[in-house]
C-alpha positions as CSV (number, residue, x, y, z in Angstrom):
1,X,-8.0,-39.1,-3.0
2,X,-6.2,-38.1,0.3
3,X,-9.0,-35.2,0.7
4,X,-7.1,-33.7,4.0
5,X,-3.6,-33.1,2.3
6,X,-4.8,-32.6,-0.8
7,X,-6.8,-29.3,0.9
8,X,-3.9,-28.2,2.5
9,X,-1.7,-27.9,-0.6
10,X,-4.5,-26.3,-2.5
11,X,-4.3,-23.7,0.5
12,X,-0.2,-24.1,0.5
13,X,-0.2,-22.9,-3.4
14,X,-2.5,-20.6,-2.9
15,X,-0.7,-18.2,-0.3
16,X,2.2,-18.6,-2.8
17,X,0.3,-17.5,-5.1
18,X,-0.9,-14.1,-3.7
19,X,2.4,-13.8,-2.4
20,X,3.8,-14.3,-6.0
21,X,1.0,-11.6,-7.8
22,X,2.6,-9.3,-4.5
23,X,5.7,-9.8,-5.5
24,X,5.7,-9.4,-9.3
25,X,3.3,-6.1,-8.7
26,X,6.0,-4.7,-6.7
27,X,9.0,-5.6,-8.6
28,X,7.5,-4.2,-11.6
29,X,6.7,-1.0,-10.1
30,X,10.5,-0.6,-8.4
31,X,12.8,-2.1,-11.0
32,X,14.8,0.6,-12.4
33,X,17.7,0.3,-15.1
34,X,17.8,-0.1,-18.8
35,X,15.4,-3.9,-19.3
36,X,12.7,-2.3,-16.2
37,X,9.8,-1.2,-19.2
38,X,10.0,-5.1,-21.0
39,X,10.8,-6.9,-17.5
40,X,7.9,-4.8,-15.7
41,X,5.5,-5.2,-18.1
42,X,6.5,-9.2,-18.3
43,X,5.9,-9.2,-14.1
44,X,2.9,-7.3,-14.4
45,X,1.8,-9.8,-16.7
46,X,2.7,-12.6,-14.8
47,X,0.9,-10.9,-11.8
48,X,-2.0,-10.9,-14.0
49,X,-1.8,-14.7,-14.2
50,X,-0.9,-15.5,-10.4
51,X,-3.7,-13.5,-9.4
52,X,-6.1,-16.0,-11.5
53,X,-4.4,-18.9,-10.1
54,X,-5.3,-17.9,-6.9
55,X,-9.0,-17.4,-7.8
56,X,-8.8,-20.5,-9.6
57,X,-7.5,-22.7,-5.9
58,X,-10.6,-20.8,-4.2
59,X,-13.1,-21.7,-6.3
60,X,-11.6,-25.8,-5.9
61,X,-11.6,-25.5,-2.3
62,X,-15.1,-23.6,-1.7
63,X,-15.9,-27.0,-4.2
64,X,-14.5,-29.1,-1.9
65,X,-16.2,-27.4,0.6
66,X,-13.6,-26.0,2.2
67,X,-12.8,-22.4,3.2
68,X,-9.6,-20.9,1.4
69,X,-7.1,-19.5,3.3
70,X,-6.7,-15.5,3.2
71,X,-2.6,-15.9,4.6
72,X,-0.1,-14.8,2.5
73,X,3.3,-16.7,2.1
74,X,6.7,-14.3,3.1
75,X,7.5,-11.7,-0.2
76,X,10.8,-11.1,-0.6
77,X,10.8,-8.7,-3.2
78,X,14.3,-8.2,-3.9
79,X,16.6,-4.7,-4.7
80,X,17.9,-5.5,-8.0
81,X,16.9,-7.4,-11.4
82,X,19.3,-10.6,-10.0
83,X,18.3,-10.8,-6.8
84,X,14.6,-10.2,-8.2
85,X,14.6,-13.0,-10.8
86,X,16.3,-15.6,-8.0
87,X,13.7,-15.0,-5.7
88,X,11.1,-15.8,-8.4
89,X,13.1,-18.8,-10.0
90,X,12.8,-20.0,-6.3
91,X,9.4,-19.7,-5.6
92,X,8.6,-21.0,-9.1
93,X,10.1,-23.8,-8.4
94,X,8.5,-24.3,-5.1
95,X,5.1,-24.2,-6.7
96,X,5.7,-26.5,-9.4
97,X,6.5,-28.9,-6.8
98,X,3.5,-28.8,-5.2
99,X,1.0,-28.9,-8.4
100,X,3.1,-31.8,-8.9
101,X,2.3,-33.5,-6.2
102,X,-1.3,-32.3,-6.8
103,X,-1.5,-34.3,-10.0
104,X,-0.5,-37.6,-8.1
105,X,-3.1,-36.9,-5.2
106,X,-6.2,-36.2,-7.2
107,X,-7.4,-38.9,-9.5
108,X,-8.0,-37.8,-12.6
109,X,-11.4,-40.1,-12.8
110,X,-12.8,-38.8,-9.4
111,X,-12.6,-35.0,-10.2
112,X,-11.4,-33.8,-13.4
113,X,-12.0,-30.4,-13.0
114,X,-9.6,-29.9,-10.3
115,X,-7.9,-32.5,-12.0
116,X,-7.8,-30.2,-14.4
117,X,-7.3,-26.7,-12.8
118,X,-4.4,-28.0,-10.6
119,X,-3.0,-29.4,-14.8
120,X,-3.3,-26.0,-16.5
121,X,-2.1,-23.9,-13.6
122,X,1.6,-26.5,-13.5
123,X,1.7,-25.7,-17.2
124,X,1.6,-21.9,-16.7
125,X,3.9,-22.5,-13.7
126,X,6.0,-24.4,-15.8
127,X,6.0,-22.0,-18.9
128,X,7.1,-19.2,-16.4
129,X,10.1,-20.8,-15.1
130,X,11.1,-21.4,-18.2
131,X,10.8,-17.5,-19.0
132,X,12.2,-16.5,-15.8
133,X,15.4,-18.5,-16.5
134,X,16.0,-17.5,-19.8
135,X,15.7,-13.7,-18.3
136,X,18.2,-14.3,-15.6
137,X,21.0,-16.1,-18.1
């Protein structure tokens, strides 16, 4: 296991994912129009989610004995459901790119449970892009 890189995208996913629990906090709280109750209440719940993620990537690091990072990634929040759901369909994606990459740097065999973590947090990352694109069709 490439130790080094694989530190730094544990730290790279976890600014996105404050910035994401940001991000879906706010756009709950400002989305107006006739879907803002059932979209805000899905964001706050993915909020919910992002927010464990992140705790999740701390605990790996302070495992690996490194010290989590505390910076945020940019939050673009967005004015209006389209623009909202594009910004998170992005970022989604960037994030599934990087637990990707995750799976092929850490040997399943030489630590499974941040074999593990890194596993279960693509499939929620996954499961959410899926969601967020069926809301923006």
């Amino acid at each position: 296991m490439d130790r080094k890189k694989v530190v730094k995208l544990l730290n790279q996913a976890l600014t996105l994912e404050l910035a994401t629990y940001i991000r879906y906090s706010t756009q709950a709280a400002v989305l107006t129009g006739p879907y803002s109750v059932t979209i805000g209440d899905k964001l706050k719940q993915m909020a919910a989610e992002e927010l464990r993620h992140a705790d999740l990537l701390r605990d790996r690091l302070v495992a690996l004995g490194e010290r989590p990072t505390t910076e945020v990634a940019d939050v673009d929040v967005g004015n209006k459901l389209k623009k909202m759901l594009e910004i998170n369909i992005n970022v989604e994606r960037k994030a599934v790119e990087i637990y990707k990459l995750l799976m092929r740097l850490v040997p399943k065999d030489e630590s499974i449970v941040l074999y593990e973590t890194v596993e279960d947090i693509l499939c929620e990352e996954e499961k959410d892009l899926e969601d967020l694109d069926r809301l923006i069709e």
